[in-house]
N, C-alpha and C positions, 0 to 999 in steps of 0.2 A: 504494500500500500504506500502510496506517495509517490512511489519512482514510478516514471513514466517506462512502460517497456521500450526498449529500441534492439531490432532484430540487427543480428548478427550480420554484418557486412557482405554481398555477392564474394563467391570467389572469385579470382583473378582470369582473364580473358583467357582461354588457351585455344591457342591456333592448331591444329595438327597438321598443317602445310608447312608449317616451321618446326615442331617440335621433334623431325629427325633430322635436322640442320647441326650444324657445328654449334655450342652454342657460343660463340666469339660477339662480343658486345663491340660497339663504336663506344665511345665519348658519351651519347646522348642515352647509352644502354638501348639505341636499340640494334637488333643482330642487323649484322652485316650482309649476310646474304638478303634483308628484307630491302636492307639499303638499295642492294643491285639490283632487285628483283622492281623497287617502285620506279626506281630512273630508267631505268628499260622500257616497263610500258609506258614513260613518257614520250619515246620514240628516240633515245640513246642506243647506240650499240652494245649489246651484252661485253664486245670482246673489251671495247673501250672503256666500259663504266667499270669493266675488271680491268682493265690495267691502271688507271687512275686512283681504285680502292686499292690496289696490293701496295703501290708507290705510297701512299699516304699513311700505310699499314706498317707498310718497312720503314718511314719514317720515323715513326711514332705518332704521327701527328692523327688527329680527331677525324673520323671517316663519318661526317652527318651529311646528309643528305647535301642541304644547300651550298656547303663545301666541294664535295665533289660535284654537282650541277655549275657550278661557277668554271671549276676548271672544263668541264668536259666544253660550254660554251667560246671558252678560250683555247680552246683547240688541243687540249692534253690529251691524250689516249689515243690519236691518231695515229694510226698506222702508216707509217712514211714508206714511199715507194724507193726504191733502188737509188732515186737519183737525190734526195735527201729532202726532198718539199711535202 
């Protein structure tokens, strides 16, 4: 009497399209494979938004979304042809 009930919290979202993924966080906790997987279907190159995340990875530096969207815009993960452009 007096306490107001408050039911117990939902549990936590679980995706099972991710949960036999590596589980490797970015910076922002979120997995890294989701990273690649969202910039891709914005119409990025899978191979490019992977090479841009492993560079940023082996870095050390923060693999978030709008991060790697900046560089893929600026032309990083390009695949240069033989004669170097």
């Amino acid at each position: 009497y007096g306490q107001p009930y408050h039911p117990p919290p939902p549990p936590p979202y679980h995706d099972p399209a991710y949960s036999s993924r590596a589980p490797q966080l970015s910076a922002s906790k979120m997995p890294i494979e989701r990273v690649i997987d969202d910039i891709t279907a914005m119409g990025f190159p899978r191979g490019e938004v992977e090479v841009v995340v492993r560079k940023q990875a082996e870095k050390g530096q923060s693999v978030e979304l709008n991060v790697i969207m900046d560089k893929l815009m600026n032309g990083e993960g390009r695949q240069r042809g033989w004669f170097g452009r």
